[in-house]
C-alpha positions in Angstrom: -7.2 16.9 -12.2 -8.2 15.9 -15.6 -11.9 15.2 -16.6 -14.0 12.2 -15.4 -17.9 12.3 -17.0 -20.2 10.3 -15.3 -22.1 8.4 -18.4 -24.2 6.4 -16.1 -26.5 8.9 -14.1 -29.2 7.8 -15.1 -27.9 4.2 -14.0 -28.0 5.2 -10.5 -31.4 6.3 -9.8 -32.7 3.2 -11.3 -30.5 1.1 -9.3 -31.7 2.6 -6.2 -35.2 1.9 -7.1 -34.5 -1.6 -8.5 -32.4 -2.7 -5.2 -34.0 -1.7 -2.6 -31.3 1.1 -1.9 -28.8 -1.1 -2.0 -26.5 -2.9 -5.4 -24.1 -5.2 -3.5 -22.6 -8.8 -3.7 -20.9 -10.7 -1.2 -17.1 -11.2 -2.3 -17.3 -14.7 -1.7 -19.2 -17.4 -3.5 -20.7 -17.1 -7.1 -24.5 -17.3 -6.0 -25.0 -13.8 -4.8 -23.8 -12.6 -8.8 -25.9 -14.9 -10.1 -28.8 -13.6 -8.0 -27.6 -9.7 -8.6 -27.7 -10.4 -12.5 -31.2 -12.1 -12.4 -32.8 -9.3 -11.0 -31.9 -7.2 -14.0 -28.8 -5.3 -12.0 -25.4 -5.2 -13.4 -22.8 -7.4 -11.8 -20.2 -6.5 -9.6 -17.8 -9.4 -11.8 -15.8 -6.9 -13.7 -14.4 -4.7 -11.1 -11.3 -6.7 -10.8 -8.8 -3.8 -9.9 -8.8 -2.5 -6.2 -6.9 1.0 -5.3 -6.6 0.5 -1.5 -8.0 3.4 0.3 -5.2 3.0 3.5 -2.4 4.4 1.2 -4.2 6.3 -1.7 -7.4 8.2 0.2 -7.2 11.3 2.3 -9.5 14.0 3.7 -10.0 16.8 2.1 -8.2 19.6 4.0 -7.9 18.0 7.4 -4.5 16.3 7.8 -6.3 15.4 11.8 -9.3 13.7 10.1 -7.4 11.7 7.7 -5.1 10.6 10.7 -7.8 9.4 12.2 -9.9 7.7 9.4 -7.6 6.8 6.9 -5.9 3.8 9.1 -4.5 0.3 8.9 -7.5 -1.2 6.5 -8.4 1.6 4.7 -11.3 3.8 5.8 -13.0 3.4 9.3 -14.3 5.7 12.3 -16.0 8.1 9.7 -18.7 9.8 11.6 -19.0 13.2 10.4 -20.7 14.4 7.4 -18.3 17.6 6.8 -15.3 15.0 5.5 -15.0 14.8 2.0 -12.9 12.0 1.2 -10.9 11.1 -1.8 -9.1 8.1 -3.5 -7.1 8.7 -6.2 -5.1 6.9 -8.9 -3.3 7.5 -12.4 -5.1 6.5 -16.0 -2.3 5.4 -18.6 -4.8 5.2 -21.0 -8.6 6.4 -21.8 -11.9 5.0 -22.1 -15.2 3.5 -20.4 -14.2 1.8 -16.8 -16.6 0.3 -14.2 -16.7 2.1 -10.7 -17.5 0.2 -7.4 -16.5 -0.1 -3.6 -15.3 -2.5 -1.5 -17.2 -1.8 2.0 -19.2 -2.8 4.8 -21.7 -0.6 6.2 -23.4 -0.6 10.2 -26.4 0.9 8.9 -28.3 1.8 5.4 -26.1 4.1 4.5 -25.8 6.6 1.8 -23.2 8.6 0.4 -22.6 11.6 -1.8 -20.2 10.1 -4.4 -19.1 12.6 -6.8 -16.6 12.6 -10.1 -15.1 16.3 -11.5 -17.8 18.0 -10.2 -21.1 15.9 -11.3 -22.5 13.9 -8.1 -25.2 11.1 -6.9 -26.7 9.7 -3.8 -26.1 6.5 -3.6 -28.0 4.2 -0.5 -26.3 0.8 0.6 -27.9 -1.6 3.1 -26.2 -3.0 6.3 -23.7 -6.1 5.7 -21.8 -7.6 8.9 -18.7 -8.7 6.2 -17.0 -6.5 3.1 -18.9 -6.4 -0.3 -18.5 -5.4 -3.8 -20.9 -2.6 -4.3 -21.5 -1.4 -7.9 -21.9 2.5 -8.7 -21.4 2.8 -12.2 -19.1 3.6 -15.3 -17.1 6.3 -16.1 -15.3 8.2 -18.9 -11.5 8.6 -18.4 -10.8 11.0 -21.5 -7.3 11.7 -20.9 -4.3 9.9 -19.0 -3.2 11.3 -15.3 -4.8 11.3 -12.3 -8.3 11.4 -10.6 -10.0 10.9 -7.7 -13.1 9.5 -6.3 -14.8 11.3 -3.5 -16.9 10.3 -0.8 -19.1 12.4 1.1 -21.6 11.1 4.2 -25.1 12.0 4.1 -27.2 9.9 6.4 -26.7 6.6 8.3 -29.0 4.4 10.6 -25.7 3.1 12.2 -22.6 3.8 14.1 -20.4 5.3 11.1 -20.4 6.2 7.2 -18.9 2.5 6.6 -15.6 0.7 6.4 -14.3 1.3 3.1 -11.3 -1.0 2.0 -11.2 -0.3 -1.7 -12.2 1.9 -4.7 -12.7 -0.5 -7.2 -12.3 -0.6 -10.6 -12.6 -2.7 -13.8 -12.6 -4.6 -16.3 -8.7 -6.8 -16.5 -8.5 -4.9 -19.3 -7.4 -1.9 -17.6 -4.7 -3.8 -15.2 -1.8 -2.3 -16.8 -3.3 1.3 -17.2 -4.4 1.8 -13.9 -1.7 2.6 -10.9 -1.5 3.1 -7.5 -0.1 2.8 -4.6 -0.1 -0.8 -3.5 0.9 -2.1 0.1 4.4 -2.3 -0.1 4.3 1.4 -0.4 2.3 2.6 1.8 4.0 5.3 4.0 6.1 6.5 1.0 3.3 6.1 -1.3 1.2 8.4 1.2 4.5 11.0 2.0 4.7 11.6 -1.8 7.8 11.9 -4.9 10.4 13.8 -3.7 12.3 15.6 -6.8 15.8 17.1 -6.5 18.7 19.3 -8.7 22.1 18.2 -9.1 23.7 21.4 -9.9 26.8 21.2 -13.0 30.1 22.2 -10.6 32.9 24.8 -11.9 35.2 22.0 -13.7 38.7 21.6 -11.8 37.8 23.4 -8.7 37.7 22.9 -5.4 34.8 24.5 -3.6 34.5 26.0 -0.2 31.4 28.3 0.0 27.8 27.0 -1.9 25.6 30.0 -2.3 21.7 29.5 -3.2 18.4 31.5 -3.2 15.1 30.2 -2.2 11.9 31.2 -2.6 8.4 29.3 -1.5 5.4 30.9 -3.6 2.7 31.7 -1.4 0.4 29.1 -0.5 3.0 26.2 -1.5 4.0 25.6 1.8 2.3 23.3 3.5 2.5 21.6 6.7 5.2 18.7 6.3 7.2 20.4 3.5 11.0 20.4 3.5 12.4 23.1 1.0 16.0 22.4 0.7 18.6 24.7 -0.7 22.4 23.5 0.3 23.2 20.1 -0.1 26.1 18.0 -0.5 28.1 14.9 0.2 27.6 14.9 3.6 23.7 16.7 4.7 21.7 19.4 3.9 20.5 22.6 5.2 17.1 24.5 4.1 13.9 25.1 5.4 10.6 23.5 6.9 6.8 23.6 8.1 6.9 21.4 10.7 3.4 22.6 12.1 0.8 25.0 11.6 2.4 27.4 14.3 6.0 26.2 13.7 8.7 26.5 11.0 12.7 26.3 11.4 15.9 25.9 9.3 17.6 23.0 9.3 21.1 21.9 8.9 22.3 18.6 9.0 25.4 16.5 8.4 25.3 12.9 8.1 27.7 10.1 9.8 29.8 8.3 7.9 28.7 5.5 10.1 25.7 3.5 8.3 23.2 3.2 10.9 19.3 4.4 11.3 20.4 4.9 15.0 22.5 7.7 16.0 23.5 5.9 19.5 25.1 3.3 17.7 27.8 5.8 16.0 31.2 4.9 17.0 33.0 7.4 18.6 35.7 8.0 15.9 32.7 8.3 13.2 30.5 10.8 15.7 29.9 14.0 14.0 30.9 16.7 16.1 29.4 20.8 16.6 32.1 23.0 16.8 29.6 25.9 17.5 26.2 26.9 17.0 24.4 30.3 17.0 22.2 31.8 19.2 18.8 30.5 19.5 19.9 27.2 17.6 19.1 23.7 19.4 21.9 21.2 18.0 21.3 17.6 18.3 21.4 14.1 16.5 18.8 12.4 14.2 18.2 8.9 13.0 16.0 7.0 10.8 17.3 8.4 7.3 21.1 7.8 8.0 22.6 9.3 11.3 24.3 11.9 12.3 24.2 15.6 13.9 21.5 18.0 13.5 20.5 21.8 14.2 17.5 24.1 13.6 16.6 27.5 14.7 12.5 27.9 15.0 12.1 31.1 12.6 8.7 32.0 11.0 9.6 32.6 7.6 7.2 33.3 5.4 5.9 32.2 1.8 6.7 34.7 -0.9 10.3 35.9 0.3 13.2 35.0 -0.9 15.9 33.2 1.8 19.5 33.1 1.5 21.4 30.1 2.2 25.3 29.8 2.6 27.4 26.6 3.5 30.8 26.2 4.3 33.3 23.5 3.9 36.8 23.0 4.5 39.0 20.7 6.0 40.8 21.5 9.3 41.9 18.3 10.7 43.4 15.1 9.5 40.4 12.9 7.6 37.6 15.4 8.7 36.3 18.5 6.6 34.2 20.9 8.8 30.5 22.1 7.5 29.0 25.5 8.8 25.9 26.8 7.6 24.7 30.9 7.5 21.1 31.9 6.5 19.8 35.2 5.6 16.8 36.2 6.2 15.2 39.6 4.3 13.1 40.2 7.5 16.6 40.6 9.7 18.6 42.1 7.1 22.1 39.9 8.6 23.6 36.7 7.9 23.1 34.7 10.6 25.0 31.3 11.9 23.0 28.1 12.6 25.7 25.7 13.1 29.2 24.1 12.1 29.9 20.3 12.4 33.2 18.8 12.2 32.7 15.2 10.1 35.0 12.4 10.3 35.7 10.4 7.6 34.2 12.5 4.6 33.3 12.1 1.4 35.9 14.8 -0.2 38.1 17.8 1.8 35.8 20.6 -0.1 31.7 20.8 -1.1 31.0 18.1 -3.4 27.3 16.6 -4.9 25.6 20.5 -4.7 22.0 19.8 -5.1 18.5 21.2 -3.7 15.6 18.9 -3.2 11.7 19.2 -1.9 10.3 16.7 0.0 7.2 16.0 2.2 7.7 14.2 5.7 3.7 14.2 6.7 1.9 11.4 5.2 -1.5 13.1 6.1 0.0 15.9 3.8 0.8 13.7 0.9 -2.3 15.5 -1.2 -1.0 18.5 -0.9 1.1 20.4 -4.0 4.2 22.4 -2.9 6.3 24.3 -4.8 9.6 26.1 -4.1 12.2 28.0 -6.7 15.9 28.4 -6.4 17.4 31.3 -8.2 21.1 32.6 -8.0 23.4 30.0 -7.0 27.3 29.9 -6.7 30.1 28.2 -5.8 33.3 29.5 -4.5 36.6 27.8 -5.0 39.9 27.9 -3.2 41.2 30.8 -5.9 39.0 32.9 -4.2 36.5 32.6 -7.3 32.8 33.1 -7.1 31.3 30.9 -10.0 28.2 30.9 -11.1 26.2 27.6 -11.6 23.5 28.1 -14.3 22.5 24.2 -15.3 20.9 21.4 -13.2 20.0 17.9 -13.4 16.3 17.1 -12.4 16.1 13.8 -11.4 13.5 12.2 -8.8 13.2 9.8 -6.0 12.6 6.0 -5.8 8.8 6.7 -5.2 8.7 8.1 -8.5 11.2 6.1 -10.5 9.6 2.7 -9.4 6.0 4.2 -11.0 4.5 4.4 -7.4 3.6 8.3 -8.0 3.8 10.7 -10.9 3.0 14.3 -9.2 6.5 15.4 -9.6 7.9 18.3 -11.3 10.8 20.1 -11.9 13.0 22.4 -13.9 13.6 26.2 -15.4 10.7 28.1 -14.5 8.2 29.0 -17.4 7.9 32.5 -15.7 11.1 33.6 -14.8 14.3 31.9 -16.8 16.7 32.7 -14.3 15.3 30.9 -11.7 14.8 26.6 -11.2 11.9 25.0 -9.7 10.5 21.7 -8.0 7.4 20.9 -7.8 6.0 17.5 -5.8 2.6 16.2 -4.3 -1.2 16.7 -5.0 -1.6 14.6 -7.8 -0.9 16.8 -10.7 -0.6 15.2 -13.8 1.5 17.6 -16.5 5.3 17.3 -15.5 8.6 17.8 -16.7 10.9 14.1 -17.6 13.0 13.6 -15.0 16.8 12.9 -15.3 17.2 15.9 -18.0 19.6 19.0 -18.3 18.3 22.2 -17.6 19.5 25.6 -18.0 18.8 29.1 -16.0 19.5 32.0 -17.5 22.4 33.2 -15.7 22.3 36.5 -13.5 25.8 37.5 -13.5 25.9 39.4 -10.2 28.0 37.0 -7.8 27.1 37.3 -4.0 28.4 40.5 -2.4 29.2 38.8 1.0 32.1 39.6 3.4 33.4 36.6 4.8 35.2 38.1 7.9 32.5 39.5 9.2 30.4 35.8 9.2 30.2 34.5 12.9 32.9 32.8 13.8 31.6 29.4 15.0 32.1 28.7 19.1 30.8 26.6 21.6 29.1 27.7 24.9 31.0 27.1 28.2 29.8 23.7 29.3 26.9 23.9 31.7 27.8 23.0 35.9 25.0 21.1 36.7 23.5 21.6 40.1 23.2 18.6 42.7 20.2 17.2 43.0 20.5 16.3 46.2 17.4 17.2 48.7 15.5 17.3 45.5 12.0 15.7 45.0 8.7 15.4 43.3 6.2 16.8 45.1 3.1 17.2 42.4 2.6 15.7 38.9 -0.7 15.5 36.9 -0.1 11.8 36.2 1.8 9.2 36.0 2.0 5.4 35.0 2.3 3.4 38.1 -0.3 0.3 37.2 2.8 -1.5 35.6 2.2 0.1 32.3 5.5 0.6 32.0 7.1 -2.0 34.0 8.8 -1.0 36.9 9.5 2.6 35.7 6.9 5.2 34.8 6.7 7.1 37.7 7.2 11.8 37.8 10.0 10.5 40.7 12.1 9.0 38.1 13.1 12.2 36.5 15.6 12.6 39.5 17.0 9.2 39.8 20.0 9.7 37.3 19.2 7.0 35.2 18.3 7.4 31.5 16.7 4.0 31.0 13.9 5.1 33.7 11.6 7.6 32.8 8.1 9.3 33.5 5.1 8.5 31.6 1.6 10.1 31.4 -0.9 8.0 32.8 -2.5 5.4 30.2 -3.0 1.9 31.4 -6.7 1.6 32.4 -6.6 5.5 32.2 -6.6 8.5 30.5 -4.6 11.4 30.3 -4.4 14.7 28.2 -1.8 17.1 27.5 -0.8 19.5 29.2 1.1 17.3 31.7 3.1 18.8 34.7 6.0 18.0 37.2 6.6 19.6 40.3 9.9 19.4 41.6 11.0 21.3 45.1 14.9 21.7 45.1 14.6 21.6 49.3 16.4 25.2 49.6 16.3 28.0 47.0 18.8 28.1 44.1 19.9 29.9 41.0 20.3 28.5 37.8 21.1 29.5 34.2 19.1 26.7 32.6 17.5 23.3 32.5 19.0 20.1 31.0 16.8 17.5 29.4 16.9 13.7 28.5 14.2 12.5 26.6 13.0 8.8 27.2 15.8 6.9 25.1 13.8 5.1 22.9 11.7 8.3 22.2 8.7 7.0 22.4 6.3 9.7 23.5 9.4 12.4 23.4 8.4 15.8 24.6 8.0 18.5 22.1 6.6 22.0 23.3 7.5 22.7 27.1 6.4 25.4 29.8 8.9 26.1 32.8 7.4 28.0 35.5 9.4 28.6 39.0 8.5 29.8 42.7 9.9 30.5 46.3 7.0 29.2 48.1 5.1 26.7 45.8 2.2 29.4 45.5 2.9 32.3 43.4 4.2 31.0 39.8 6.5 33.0 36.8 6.7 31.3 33.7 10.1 31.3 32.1 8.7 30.9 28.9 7.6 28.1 26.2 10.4 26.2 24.8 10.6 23.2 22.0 13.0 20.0 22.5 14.2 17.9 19.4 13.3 14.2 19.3 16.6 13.3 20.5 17.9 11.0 23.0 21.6 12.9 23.3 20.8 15.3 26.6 19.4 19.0 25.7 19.7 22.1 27.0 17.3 24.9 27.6 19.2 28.2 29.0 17.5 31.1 30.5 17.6 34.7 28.9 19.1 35.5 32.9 19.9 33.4 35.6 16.9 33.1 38.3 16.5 32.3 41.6 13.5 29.7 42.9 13.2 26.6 45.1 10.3 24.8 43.4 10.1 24.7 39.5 7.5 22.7 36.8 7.9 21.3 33.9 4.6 21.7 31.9 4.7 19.3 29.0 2.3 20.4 26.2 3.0 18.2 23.5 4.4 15.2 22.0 6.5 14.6 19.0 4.3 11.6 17.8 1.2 13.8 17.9 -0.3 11.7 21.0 -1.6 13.0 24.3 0.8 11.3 26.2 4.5 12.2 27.3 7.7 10.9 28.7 10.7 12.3 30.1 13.9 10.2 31.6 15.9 12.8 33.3 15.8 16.7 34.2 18.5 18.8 35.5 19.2 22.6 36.3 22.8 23.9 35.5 24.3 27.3 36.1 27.2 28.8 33.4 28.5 30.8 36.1 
């Protein structure tokens, strides 16, 4: 963060006296400046620029705060004193520039409001509407970014205030100041993703992409997406997907262009052709369509990964994708998944690139950091080549001037390897869309191909009647009309996807962990469960429990499993197949982070 000095200290203490603990103006009518200027205070007429705080502020380390405070409007439902908020936005040029807030406060209010390090108390009085509120002026000595941050220290009312806007001024400074308006809100807030286009072996055709990846410690935070293997039709790297959960992920795109995978035609549908143990396969929407896997692994920062990707074509106007990662802590290569595509892009690996991106906009403030060292290509001569030079080139965030904390390149501490840097509102990076150049390690990948996992699928599941079956206990469910005429634990069983179960909420409340209880009417055996989430995935179930009995009393838990926000049906097996009559289904969280759940259907299957 580059130096901000408070020049107006003294300004502040003054004001307070002078004001009665309050400078502010109403934002309509010119009466209230005239009447803030005649009493000797400056006027609140120059701060013309306003940063909006819903897509530029965040809480300081506390992704759950700044969920909750940083909302439609800007800042609201700020009660505790421990938040440290900031606002940031980018200086193009340098010089004196008027401070102020756009706010409403409950109470008298005041507020810790600090700059690099120097701070002030500042007091505002209760308003019912919005107002300009003056602080003071600053120094902005060089261009990049800064930040203003808030801090609460005492209110007489319900909150710290409604803050809408940082404000800053005079016009002068309209075309030096940036940040990230409404149209950009959720990218604005997710952050520039920054990528490498790798320079191919000339005249070849590639089968086999080989990259190294390494996330320096403490440059993984939650919402990161390290990603080592891509091409023409997906990607396959590495996530933080939670504070307790990480996986690698492979996915291949449609060629179909839709944002909803159950719109796919069946001749475009990607298709797994097998998937390793441990892997849950599944499709995705949203960003393109298609097929996805991940396996839940907890790598860790400061190791070095191996990623390996596959692709041929096997069948008329389809090439087939399979992905292998290595992990230093297992010591083998290990399959994640292969996916036949339909219509693709070329019969071989084509586009090889590696990108970083965040998917968590409470995580936009956050730097990460990952370097890619090693990587090859192997061609149909049964060549390894080595790829030493990469294009860095960034995301439409970035190119349209939204955000400028990208970064990316040959690393400055080791030559051999490339790096991307994105997020936290750094201000000294590389230009994007230039040539770089690795120093080149020479030692091709010492892999033996035939002794790679050979790609299969599981027998397909016999699922068991459900006749006799019924709910018998739930913790709660939405039967006020909530949910129309579905929304009852019953219709889980009822063999219709488009009804589902849904935690109580209309007129109630309801907290997570939610349970089923389902009695089979005589005992059975079964290999696994199969899962459909609500189709429209609203409220789809993340983390599950599965507990079984004989006689509704004495409980075993089968373990804690995780379903992908998927509509296509999921299956959970069983490390043995186990007897019971009554089983649960213990829903502990959601994919959209809210206490409430939903299911549409749930089966047991044996593979016997």
């Amino acid at each position: 963060m580059k130096t901000i000095k408070l020049v107006l200290l003294v300004c502040f203490s003054t004001l307070l006296c002078n004001y009665s603990c309050s400078k502010d103006e109403a934002t309509s009518g010119d009466q209230a400046i005239v009447e803030a200027e005649a009493k000797g205070g400056p006027s609140t007429n120059n701060l013309s620029i306003s940063v909006p705080c819903e897509g530029n502020s965040w809480v300081v380390d506390n992704p759950t705060a700044t969920s909750n405070i940083v909302v439609s409007g800007g800042i609201k439902n700020w009660t505790s004193s421990s938040d440290k908020i900031r606002t940031y936005f980018y200086a193009k040029s340098t010089g004196s520039i008027e401070l102020g807030l756009q706010a409403k406060f409950s109470g008298n209010t005041t507020l810790k409001v600090t700059f690099d390090g120097v701070s002030q108390q500042q007091t505002f009085s209760s308003s019912n509407n919005f107002k300009k509120h003056y602080i003071g002026s600053v120094t902005i000595n060089q261009t990049g970014y800064y930040y203003v941050e808030l801090e609460g220290v005492s209110t007489s009312g319900s909150s710290f205030g409604e803050i809408s806007n940082v404000l800053l001024g005079d016009s002068s400074w309209s075309a030096n100041i940036t940040y990230v308006d409404s149209d950009w809100f959720y990218w604005g807030r997710r952050g520039p993703s920054c990528h490498l286009g790798y320079d191919e072996p000339a005249n070849k055709d590639i089968t086999w992409f080989y990259n190294e990846l390494t996330v320096p410690v403490g440059m993984d935070p939650v919402g990161s997406y390290f990603m080592a293997d891509g091409f023409s039709g997906g990607y396959f790297g590495m996530q933080v997907n939670s504070e307790t959960e990480r996986r690698i992920l492979f996915s291949v795109w449609s060629a179909y262009d839709t944002q909803d995978p159950n719109q796919i035609p069946e001749e475009y549908t990607v298709i797994p052709l097998g998937y390793g143990d441990g892997v849950t396969v599944g499709e995705f929407g949203g960003e393109g369509s298609g097929a996805q896997s991940y396996l839940v692994y907890p790598w860790v920062a400061g190791n070095t990964y191996k990623f390996l990707l596959k692709g041929e074509s096997n069948a008329s106007n389809t090439t087939d994708y399979t992905a292998y990662f290595y992990a230093p802590e297992v010591g083998d290569w290990k399959l994640i998944a292969s996916f036949r595509r339909p219509y693709p892009a070329a019969p071989h690996l084509t586009d090889l690139h590696s990108f970083i991106e965040n998917f968590n906009t409470t995580m936009g403030d956050e730097t990460r950091r990952v370097d890619f060292t090693n990587q090859w290509a192997y061609d149909t001569q049964g060549n390894w080549n080595e790829m030493t030079t990469a294009t860095y080139t960034v995301d439409g965030t970035a190119s349209s001037g939204v955000r400028f904390d990208y970064d990316g390149g040959v690393s400055s501490t080791n030559s051999s390897s490339f790096y991307l840097k994105n997020c936290g509102f750094f201000s000294d990076n590389q230009v994007p869309y230039s040539s770089h150049t690795r120093t080149a390690s020479g030692v091709a990948p010492n892999i033996n191909f035939a002794q790679l996992e050979v790609p299969t699928l599981p027998a397909e599941p016999t699922l068991l009647s459900r006749t006799g079956w019924s709910v018998i206990d739930y913790s709660t469910q939405e039967d006020s009309g909530g949910e129309g005429s579905t929304g009852r634990a019953a219709d889980v069983l009822d063999g219709d996807v488009n009804t589902y179960w849904h935690s109580c909420w209309s007129g109630c409340t309801a907290t997570p962990p939610h349970h089923i209880t389902v009695d089979a009417g005589s005992s059975i055996t079964a290999s696994g469960f199969r899962f459909v989430q609500r189709q429209s995935l609203s409220r789809a179930v993340k983390d599950v429990e599965i507990q079984v009995s004989t006689d509704n009393s004495s409980w075993q838990s089968l373990g804690d499993f995780v379903l992908g926000n998927s509509s296509a049906p999921q299956d959970i097996n069983l490390s043995s197949a186990t007897t019971f009559r009554y089983f649960k289904f213990i829903a502990k969280s959601a994919h959209d982070g809210t206490n409430n759940a939903a299911m549409a259907e749930i089966y047991a299957y044996t593979t016997e």
